[in-house]
N, C-alpha and C positions, 0 to 999 in steps of 0.2 A: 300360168292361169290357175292351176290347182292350188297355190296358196295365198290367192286371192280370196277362196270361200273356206280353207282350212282355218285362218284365223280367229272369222267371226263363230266359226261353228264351235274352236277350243275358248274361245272368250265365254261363248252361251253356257258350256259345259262347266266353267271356271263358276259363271254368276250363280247356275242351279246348284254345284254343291253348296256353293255359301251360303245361298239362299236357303238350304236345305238345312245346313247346320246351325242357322241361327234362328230358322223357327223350330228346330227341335230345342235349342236352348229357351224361346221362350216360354214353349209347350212346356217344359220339365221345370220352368222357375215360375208356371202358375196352375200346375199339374195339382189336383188334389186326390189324395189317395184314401179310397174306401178299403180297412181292414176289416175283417174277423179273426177274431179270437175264441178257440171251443174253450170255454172253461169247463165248469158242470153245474150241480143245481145252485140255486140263487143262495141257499143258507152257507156254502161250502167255502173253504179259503180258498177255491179257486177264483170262484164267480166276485169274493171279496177283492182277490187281487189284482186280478182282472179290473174291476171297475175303478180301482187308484191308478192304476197305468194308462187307464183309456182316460181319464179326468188329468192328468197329470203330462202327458204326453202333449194331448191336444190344444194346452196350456199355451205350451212353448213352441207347440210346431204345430198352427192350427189350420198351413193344409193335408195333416197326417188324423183323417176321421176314423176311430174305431170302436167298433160292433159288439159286444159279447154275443156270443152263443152258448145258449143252456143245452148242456151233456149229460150223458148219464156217469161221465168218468175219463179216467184214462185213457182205456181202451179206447172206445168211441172216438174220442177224442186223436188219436191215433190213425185212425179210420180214415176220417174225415181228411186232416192232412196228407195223408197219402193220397187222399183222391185229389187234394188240392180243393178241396170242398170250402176248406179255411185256409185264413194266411201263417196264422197262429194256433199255439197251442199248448196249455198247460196238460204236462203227466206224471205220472211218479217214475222211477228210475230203474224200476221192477218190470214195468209194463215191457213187452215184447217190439223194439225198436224196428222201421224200416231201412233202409238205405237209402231211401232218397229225402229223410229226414233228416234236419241239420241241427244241432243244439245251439241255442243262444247264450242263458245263462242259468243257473242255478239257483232256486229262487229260495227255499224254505225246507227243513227238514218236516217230514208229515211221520208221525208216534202212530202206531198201530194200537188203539186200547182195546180192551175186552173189559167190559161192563158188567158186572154180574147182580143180579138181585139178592136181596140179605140171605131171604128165606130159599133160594135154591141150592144153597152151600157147594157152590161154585169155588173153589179155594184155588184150582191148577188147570189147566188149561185139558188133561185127561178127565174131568169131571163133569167137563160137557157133553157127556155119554147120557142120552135119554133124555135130553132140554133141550125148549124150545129158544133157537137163538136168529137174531132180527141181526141180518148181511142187507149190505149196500146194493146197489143196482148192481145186476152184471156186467155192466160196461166199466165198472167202479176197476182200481185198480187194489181197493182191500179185500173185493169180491175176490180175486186172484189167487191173494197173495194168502187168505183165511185158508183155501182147498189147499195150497201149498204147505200153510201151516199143519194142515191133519192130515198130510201125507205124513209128513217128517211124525209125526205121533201115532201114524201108523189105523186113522181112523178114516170113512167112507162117509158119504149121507145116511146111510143106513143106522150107522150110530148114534144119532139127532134127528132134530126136526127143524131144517132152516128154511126160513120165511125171506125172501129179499124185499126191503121195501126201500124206500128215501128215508135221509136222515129225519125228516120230521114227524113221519108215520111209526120209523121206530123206537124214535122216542115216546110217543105217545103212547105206543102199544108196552113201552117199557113202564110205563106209569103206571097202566091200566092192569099189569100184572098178566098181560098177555103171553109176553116171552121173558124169558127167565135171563138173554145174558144179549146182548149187543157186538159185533166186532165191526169198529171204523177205525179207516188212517185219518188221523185230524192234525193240525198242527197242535205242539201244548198251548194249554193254555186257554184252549177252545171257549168261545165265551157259552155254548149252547151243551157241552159239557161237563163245566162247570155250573150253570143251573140244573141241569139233570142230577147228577152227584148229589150238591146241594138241597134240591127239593125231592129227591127219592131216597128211598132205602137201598143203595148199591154203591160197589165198592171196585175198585180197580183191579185184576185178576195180573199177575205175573206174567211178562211171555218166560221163560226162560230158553235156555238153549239156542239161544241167540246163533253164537259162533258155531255151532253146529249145523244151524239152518245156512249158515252163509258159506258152507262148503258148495253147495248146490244152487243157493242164491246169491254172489258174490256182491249186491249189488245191495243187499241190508245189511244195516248198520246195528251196532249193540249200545243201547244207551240205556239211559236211567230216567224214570220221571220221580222227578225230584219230591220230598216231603213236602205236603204244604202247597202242592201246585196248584190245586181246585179248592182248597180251604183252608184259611189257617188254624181257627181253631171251632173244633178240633179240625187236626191237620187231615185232608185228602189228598194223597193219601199218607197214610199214618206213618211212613217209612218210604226211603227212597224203593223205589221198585224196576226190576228189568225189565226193558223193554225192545219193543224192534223200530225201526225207522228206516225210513227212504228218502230221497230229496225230491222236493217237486222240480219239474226242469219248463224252462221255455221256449220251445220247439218252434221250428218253419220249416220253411222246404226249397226248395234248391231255386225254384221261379218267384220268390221273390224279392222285386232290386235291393240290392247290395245298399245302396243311400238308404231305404228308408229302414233297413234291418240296423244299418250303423244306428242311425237317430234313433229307433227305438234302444239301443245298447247301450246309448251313451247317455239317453233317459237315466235308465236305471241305475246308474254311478252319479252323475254330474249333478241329480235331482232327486239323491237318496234321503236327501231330509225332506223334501214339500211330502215325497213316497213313507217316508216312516211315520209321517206326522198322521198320514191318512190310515195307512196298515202298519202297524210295526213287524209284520214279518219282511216288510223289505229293507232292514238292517241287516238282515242276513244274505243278501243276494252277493253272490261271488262266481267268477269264470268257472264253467263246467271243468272238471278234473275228470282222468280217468275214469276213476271211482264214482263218479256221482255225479254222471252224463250219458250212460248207456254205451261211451266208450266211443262215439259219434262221433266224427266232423264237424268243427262249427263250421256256421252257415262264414261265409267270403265277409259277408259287411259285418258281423262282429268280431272276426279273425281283424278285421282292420283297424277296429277300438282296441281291443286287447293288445294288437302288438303296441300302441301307441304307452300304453302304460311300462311294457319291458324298457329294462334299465338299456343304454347304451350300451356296447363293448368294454367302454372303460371304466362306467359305472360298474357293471356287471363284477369285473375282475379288477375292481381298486385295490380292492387290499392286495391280490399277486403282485400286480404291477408293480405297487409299492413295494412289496418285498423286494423283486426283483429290482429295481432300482435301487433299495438303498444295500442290497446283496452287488449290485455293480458297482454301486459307488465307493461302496467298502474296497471292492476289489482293486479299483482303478486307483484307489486312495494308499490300499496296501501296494499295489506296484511301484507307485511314484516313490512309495516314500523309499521302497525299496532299490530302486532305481536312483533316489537322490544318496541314498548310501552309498554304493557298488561306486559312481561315479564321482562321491568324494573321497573315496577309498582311493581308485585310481589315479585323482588328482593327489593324492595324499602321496602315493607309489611315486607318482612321476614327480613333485618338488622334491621327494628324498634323491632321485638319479639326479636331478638336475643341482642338486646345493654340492652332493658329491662331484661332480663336475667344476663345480669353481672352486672348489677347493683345491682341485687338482691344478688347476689353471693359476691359482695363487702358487702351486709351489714351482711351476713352469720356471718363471724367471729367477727363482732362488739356485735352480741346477746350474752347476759347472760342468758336469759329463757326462758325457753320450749314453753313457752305460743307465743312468739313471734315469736319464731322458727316456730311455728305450721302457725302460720298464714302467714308467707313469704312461709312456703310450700304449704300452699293454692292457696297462689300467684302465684305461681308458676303452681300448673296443673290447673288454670284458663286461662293462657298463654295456658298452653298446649291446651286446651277445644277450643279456640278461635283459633288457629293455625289451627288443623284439621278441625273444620266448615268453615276457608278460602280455607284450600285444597279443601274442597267438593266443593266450587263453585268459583276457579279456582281463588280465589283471591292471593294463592300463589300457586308458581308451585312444584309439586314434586321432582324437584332439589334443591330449596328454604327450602322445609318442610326437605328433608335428612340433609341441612347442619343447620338446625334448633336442629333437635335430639340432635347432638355433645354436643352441649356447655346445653343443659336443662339436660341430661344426669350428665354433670358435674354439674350441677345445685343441682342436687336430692342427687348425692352423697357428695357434702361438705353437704345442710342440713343435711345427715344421720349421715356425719362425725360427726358434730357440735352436731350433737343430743345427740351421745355417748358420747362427751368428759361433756356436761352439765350432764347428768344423773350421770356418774361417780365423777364430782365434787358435787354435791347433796347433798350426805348423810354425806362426810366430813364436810361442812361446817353447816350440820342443827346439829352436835353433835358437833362440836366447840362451837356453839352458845348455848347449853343448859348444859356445863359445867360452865359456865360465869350466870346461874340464879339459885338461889336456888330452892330443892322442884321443878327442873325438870319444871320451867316456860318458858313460851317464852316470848321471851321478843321482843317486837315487833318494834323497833326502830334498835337493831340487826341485824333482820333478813331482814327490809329495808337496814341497811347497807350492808348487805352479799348481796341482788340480785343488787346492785349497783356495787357488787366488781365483 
């Protein structure tokens, strides 16, 4: 009676999961997904690369919709994703990382400039003592990384007068001869620092001591902005100049799915041209490294792009393999041949026993006495003695030594043959010979004649 209703009750349980799994497939295959992304303000290469990714993206997978959010920075920015407030998130590589933050990819290297006005005779970065100098918002991540700089220089607020505003108020205010020196991370090439350069009187200030700063900052880089970068002529600036860098990175968080973190991952590779044609800083986007990722975990869905690009096992190690193969085939090639020696040596050993053998067997039936007889038979298991002590140490091989037997075998038996037929004529010819003396003598000329015959 009980598996009369067990049946239909595991059949129902059967139809609900299917049932279950195939409107979650069709939930997830017309699922549209609402992102954010914090960038920072609208003038910034963030908010710029940001808006090629969300344009570019949507493109191709237009049920992946995404948002910008205007930030103040990094920081901020960092905030945000921690709380899970956004999906996304661009930072620079200095900024202060969480752990439950996941890196995606590496998007642009961002130049820390200091700007300096003609007439403030700003020349080193110690001359900013007693000027007025215009910093990024505090959420900014050059806001940062400037107090970090005048640590290492050993200077306080007390020594200056810094103003924090937006990139566009401190430009303004840099015009206006309000403040004497500017410090932003920009990427080179900046199109809004190359019109400030160009239309003001200021000039590019040196970071120097790069490698020094990066004992305690591991995380900047030492570069150069190159002569010529904001003008060719005359060139701004007039000479290559040190400077410091960070990488911009593009960040998630652990709750968001794996699918749609791939597709944004493999955006940024598969779609790097529609992406350069709109920003050219995404020529430079490459898999977070140690170095120039906060040292992070990437997020699971672009660990799954990036492994696709690792070479195979045996792409990997072509070239050992290779070695190793043709170091074996050498090897296998030197044995043989080595091998085809030793074993025509041996066959070489054993036709020499074996020619000496018929030889012997030729002189077989030339003997007329035993005595001679005897000692070609000697000859003979001498041969044989010296055959076995080359088997023993491989000087002939045991195919050599079987076809050796044959013919010593025939050997042994024409001497036994030869042996009877001598014995047999024997006694005829020693009583032939002693009817021919009288008184039963030998007569010993005879009997040289008889073993001649």
């Amino acid at each position: 009676m009980r598996s009369s209703w067990l049946i239909p009750i595991a059949l129902l349980g059967l139809v609900t999961v299917a049932g279950a799994f195939a409107g979650k497939l069709i939930y997830d295959s017309r699922r549209v997904y609402q992102l954010t992304i914090a960038t920072a303000g609208p003038s910034g290469e963030y908010y710029a690369f940001g808006q090629t990714l969300a344009e570019v993206v949507t493109r191709h997978h237009p049920r992946i919709q995404i948002r910008l959010l205007e930030t103040s920075g990094s920081r901020e920015n960092m905030q945000l994703l921690e709380a899970r407030r956004v999906d996304f998130a661009i930072a620079q590589s200095d900024t202060l990382p969480s752990p439950k933050i996941r890196a995606v990819a590496s998007l642009f290297p961002e130049v820390f400039h200091l700007i300096a006005a003609e007439k403030s005779n700003i020349r080193t970065v110690p001359d900013l003592r007693g000027k007025r100098i215009a910093l990024m918002p505090q959420g900014s991540g050059s806001y940062v990384f400037f107090w970090q700089l005048m640590q290492h220089y050993g200077m306080t607020a007390a020594d200056f007068r810094a103003v924090t505003l937006n990139p566009q108020a401190a430009h303004t205010q840099f015009r206006q001869g309000k403040v004497d020196a500017i410090f932003r991370s920009i990427a080179l090439g900046n199109p809004e620092v190359r019109q400030l350069l160009q239309a003001s009187p200021g000039r590019l200030v040196p970071l120097d001591q790069v490698e020094a700063i990066k004992i305690s900052q591991p995380q900047i880089e030492a570069l150069k902005i190159p002569q010529g970068t904001y003008n060719a002529t005359p060139a701004i600036p007039e000479r290559d100049l040190p400077a410091a860098s960070v990488q911009a990175i593009l960040l998630t968080h652990q709750g968001v799915d794996e699918a749609v973190v791939y597709e944004i991952t493999r955006s940024l590779y598969e779609y790097r041209n529609e992406l350069s044609t709109l920003n050219p800083r995404a020529a430079t986007v490459s898999a977070p490294s140690p170095g120039k990722g906060f040292g992070l975990p990437l997020h699971p869905g672009a660990k799954a792009y990036y492994s696709l690009d690792q070479p195979s096992f045996l792409e990997k190690y072509a070239e050992v393999i290779g070695l190793l193969l043709s170091v074996s085939i050498l090897c296998v090639s030197s044995f043989w041949q080595l091998r085809s020696r030793l074993e025509a040596r041996q066959k070489n050993r054993a036709d020499a026993y074996n020619l000496k053998v018929l030889e012997l067997v030729d002189q077989v039936s030339q003997i007329q006495d035993l005595a001679q007889l005897e000692t070609l038979q000697h000859q003979l298991f001498a041969i044989l003695r010296r055959v076995i002590e080359d088997l023993d140490y491989d000087k002939i091989s045991p195919e050599s030594f079987q076809s050796f037997t044959f013919p010593w075998e025939v050997a042994i038996a024409t001497v036994r043959h030869r042996e009877m037929v001598l014995t047999t004529q024997q006694p005829t010819r020693t009583s032939a010979s002693n009817k021919l003396q009288p008184n039963n003598q030998p007569a010993t000329s005879s009997v040289n004649a008889a073993d001649i015959e």
